[in-house]
N, CA, C and O atoms as CSV, one atom per row, in Angstrom:
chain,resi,resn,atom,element,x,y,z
A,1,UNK,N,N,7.020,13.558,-8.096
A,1,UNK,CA,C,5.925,12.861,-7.455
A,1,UNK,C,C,6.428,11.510,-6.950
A,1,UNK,O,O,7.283,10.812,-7.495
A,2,UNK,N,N,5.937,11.320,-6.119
A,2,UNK,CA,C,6.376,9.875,-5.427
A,2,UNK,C,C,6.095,8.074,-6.377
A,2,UNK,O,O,5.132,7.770,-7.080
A,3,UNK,N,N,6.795,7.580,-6.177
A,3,UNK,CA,C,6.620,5.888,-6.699
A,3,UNK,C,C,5.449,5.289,-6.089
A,3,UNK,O,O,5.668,4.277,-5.422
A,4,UNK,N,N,3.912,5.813,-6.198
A,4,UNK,CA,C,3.282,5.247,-5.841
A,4,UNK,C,C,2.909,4.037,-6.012
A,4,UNK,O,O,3.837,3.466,-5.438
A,5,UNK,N,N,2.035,2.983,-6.486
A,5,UNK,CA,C,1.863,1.732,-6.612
A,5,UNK,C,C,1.108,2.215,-7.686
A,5,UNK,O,O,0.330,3.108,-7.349
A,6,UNK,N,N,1.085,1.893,-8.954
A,6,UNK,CA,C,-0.595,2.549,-9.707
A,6,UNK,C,C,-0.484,1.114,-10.584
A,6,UNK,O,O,0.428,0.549,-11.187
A,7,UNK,N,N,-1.741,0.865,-10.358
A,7,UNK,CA,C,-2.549,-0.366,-10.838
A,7,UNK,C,C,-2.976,-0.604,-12.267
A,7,UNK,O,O,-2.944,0.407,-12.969
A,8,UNK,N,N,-3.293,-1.506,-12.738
A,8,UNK,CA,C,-3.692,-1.401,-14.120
A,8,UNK,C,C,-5.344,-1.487,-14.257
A,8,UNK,O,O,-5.900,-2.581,-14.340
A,9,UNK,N,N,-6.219,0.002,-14.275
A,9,UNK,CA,C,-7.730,0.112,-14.247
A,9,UNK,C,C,-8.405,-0.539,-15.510
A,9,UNK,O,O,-9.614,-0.698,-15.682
A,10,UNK,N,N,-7.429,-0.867,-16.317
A,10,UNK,CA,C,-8.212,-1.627,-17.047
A,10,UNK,C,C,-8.904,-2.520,-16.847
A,10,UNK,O,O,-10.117,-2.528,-17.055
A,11,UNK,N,N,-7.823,-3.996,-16.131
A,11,UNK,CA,C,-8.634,-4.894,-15.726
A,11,UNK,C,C,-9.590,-4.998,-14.428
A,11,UNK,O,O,-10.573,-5.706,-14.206
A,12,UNK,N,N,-8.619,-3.567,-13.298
A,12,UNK,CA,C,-9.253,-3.734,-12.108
A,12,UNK,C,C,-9.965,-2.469,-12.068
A,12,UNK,O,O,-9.198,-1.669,-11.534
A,13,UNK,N,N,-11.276,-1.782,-12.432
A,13,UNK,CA,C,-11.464,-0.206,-12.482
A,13,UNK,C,C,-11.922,-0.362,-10.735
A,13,UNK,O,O,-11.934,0.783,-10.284
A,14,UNK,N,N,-12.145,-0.973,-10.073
A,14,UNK,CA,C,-12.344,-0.655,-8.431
A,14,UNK,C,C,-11.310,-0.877,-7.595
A,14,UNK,O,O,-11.576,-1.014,-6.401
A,15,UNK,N,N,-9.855,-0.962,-8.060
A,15,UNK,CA,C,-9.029,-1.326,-7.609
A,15,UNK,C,C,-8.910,0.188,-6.517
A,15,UNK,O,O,-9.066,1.353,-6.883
A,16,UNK,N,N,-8.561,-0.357,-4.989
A,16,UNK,CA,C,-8.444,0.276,-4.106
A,16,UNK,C,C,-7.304,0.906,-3.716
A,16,UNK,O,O,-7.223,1.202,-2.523
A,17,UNK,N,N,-6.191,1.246,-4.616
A,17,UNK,CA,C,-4.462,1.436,-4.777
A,17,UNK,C,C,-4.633,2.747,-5.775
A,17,UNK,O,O,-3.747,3.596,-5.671
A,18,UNK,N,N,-5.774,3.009,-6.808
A,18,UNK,CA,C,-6.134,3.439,-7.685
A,18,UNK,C,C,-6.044,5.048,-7.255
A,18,UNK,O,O,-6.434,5.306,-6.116
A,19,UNK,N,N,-5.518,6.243,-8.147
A,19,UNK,CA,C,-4.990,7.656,-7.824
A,19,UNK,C,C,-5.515,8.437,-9.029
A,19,UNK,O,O,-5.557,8.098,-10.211
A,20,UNK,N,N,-5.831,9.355,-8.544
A,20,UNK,CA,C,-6.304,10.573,-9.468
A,20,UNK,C,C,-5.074,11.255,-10.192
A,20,UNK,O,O,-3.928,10.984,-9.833
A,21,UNK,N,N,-5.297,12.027,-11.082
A,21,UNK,CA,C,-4.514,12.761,-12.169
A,21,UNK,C,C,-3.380,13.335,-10.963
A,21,UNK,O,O,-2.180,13.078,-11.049
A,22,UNK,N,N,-3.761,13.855,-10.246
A,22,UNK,CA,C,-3.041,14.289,-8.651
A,22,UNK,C,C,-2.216,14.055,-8.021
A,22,UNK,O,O,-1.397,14.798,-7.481
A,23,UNK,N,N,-2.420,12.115,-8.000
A,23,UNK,CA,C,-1.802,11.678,-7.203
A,23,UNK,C,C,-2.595,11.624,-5.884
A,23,UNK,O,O,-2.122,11.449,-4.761
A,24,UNK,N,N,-3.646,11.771,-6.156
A,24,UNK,CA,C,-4.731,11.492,-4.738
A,24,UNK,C,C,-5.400,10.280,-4.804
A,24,UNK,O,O,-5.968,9.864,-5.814
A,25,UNK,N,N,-5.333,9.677,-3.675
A,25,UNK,CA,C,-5.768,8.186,-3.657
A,25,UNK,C,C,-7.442,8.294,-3.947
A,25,UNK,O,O,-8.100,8.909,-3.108
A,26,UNK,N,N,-8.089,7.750,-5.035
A,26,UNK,CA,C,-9.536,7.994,-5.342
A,26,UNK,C,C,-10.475,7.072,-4.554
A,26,UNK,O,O,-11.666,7.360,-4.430
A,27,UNK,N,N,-9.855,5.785,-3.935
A,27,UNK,CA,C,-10.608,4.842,-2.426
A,27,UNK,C,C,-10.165,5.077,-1.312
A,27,UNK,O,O,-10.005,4.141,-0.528
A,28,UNK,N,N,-9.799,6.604,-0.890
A,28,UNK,CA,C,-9.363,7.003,0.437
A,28,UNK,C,C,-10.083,6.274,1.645
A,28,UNK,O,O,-9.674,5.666,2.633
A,29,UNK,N,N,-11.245,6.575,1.174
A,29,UNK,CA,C,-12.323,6.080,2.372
A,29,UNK,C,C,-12.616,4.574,2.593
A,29,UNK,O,O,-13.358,4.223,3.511
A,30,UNK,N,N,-12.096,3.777,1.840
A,30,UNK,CA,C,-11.756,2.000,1.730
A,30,UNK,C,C,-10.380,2.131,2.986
A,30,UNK,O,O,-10.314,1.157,3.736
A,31,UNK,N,N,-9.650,2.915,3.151
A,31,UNK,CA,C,-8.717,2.176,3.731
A,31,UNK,C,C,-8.743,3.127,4.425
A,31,UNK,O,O,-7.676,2.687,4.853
A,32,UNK,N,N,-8.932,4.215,5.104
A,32,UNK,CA,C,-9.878,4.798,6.336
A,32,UNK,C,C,-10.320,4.245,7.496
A,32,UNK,O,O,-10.024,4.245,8.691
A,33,UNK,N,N,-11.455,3.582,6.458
A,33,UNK,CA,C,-12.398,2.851,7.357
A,33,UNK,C,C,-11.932,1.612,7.962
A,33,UNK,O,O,-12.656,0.974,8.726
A,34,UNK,N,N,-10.748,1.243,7.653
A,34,UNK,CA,C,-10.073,-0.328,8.452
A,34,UNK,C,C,-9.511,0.184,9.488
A,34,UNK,O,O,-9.442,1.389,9.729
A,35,UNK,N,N,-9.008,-0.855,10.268
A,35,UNK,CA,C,-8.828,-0.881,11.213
A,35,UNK,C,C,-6.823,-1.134,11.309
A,35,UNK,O,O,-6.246,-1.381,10.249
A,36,UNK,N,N,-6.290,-1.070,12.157
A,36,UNK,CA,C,-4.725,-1.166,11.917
A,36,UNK,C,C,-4.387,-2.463,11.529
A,36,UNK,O,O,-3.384,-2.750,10.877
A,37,UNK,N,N,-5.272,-3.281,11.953
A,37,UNK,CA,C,-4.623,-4.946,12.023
A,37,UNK,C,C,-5.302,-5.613,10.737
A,37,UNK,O,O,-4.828,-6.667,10.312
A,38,UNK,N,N,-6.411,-5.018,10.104
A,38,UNK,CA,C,-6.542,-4.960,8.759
A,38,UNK,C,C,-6.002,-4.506,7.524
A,38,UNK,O,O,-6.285,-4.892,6.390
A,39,UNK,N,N,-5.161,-3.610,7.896
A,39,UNK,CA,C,-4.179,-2.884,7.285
A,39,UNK,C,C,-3.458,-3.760,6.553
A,39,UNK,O,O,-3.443,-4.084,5.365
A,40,UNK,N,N,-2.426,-4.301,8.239
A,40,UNK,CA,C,-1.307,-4.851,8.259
A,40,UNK,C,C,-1.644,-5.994,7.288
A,40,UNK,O,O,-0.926,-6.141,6.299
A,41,UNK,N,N,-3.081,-7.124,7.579
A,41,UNK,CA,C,-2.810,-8.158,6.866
A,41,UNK,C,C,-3.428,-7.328,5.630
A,41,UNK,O,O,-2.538,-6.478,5.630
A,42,UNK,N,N,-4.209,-6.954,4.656
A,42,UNK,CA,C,-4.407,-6.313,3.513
A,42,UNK,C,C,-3.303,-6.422,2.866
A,42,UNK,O,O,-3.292,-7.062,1.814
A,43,UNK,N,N,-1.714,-5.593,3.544
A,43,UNK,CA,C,-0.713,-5.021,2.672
A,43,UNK,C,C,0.329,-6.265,3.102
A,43,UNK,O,O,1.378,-6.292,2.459
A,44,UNK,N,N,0.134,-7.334,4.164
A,44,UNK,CA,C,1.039,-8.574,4.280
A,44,UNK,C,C,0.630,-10.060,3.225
A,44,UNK,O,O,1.299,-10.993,2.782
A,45,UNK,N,N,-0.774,-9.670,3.142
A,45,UNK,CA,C,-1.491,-11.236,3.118
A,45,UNK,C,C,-2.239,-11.149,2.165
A,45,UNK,O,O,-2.590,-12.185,1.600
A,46,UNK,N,N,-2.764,-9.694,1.649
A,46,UNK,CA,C,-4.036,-9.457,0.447
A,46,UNK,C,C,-3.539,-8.479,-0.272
A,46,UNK,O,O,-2.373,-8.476,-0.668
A,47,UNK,N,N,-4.238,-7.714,-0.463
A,47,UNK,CA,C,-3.971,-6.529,-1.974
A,47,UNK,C,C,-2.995,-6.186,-1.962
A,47,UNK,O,O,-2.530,-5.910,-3.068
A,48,UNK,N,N,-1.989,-5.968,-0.601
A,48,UNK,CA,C,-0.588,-5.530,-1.062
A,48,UNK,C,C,0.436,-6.143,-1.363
A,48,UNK,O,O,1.400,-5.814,-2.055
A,49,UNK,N,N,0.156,-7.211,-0.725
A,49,UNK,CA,C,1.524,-8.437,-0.686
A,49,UNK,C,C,2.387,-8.010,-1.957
A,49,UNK,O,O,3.574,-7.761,-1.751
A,50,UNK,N,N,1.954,-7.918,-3.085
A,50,UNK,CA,C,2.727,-7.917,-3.960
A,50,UNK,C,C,3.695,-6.647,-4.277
A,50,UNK,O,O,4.765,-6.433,-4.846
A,51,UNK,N,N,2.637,-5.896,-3.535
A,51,UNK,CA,C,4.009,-4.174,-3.518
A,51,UNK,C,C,5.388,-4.467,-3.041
A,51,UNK,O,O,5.834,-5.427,-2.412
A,52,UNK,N,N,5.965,-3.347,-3.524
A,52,UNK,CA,C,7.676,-3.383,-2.616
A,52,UNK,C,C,7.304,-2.882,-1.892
A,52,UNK,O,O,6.175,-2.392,-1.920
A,53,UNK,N,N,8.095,-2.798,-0.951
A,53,UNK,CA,C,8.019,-2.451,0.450
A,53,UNK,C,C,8.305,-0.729,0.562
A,53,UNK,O,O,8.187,0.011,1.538
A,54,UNK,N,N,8.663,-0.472,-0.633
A,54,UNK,CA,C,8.795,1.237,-0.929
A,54,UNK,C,C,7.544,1.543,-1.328
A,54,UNK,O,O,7.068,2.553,-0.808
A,55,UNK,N,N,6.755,0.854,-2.244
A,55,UNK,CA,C,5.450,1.087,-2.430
A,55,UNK,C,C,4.154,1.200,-1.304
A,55,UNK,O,O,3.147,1.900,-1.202
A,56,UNK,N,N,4.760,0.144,-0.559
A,56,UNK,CA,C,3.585,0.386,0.810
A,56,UNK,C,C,3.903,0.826,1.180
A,56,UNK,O,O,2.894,1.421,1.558
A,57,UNK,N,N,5.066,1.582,1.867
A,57,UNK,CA,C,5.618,2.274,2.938
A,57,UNK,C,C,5.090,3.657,2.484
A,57,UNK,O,O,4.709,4.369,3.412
A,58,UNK,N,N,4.967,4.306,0.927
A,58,UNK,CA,C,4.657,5.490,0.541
A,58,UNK,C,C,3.378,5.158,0.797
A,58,UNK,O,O,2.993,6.138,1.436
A,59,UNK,N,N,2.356,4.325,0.707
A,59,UNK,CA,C,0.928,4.433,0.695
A,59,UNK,C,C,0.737,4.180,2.259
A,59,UNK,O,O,0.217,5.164,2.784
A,60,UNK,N,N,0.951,3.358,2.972
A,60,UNK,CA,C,0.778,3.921,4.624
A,60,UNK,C,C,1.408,5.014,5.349
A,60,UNK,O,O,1.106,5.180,6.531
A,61,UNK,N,N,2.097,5.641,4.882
A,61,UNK,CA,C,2.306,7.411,4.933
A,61,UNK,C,C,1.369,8.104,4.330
A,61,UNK,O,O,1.101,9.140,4.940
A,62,UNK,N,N,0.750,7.931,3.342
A,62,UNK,CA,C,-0.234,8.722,2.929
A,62,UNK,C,C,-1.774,8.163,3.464
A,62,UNK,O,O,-2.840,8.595,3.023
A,63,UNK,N,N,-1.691,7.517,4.104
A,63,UNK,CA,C,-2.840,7.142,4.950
A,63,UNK,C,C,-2.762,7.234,5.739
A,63,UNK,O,O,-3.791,6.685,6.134
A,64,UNK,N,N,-2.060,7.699,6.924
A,64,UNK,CA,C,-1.755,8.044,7.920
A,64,UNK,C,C,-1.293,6.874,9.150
A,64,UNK,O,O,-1.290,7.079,10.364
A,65,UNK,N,N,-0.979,5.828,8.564
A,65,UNK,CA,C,-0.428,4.968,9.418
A,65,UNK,C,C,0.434,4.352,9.053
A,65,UNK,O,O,0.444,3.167,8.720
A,66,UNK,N,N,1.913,5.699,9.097
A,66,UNK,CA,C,2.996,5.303,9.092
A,66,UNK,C,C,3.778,4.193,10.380
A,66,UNK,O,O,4.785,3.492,10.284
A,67,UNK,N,N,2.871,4.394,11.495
A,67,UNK,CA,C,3.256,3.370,12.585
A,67,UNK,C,C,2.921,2.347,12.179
A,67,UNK,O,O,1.822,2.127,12.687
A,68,UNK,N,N,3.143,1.714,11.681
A,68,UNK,CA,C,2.632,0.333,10.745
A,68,UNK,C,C,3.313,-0.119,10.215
A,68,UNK,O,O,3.154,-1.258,9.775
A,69,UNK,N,N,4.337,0.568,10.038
A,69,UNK,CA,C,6.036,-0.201,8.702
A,69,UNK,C,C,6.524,-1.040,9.693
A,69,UNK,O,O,6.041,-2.049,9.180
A,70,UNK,N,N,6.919,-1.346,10.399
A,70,UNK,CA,C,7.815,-2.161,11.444
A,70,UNK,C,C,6.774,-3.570,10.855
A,70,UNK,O,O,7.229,-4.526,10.228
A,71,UNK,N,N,5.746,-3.442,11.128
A,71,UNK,CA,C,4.326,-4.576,10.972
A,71,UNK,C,C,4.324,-5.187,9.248
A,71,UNK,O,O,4.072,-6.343,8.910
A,72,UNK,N,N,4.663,-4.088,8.384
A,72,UNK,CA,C,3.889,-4.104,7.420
A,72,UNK,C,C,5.030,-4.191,6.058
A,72,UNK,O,O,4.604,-4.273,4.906
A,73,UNK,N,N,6.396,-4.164,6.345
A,73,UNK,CA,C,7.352,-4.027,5.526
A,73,UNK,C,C,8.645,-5.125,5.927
A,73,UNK,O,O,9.354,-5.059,6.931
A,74,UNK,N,N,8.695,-5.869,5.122
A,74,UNK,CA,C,9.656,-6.975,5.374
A,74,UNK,C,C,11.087,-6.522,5.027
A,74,UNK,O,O,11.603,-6.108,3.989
A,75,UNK,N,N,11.593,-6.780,6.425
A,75,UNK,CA,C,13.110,-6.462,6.105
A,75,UNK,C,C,13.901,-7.588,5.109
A,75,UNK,O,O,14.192,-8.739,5.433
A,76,UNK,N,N,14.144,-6.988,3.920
A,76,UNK,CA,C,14.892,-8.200,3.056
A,76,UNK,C,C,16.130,-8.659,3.273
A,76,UNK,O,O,16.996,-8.053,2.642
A,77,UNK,N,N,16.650,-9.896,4.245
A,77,UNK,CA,C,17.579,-10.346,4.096
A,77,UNK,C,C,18.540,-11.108,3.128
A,77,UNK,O,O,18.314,-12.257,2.750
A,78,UNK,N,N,19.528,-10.442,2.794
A,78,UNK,CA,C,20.417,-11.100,1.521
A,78,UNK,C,C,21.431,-11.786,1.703
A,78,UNK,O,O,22.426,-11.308,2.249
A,79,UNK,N,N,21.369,-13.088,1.264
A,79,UNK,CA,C,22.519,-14.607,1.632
A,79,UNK,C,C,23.506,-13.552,0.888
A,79,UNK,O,O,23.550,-12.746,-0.042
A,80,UNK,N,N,24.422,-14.236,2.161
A,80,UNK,CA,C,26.158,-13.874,1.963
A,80,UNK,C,C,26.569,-14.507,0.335
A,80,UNK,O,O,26.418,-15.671,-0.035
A,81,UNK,N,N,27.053,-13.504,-0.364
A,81,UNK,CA,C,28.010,-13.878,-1.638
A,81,UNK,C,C,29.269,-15.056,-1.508
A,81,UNK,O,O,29.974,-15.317,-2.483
């Protein structure tokens, strides 16, 4: 199964990252209903910021807006040794 992002429902039980026994996203329809440029800042600026960039990249593939990584996934540059 994939490295999804899975949240801790304890403290957050409406958390919108949140997956069924499955592996099915259980607030599909929360991030549906946005729009692309809501997306982008959501997973740049709000609820995702804190994912790796492997973590969002698997959850905007499974939402269907994989055209969105270029936007939505920071290329990590690493200072020369």
């Amino acid at each position: 199964m994939a490295n999804f992002y899975s949240p801790d429902l304890g403290m957050h039980p409406d958390d919108p990252f949140a997956r069924d026994a499955d592996g099915k996203l259980v607030r599909r329809s929360y991030w549906l209903d946005m729009g692309d440029r809501s997306i982008v800042l959501a997973m740049t600026q709000g609820l995702g910021a804190a994912l790796t960039n492997e973590q969002k990249l698997l959850h905007i593939e499974d939402i269907g807006r994989s055209h969105l990584a270029d936007q939505i996934c920071i290329v990590e540059i690493l200072p020369p040794e």
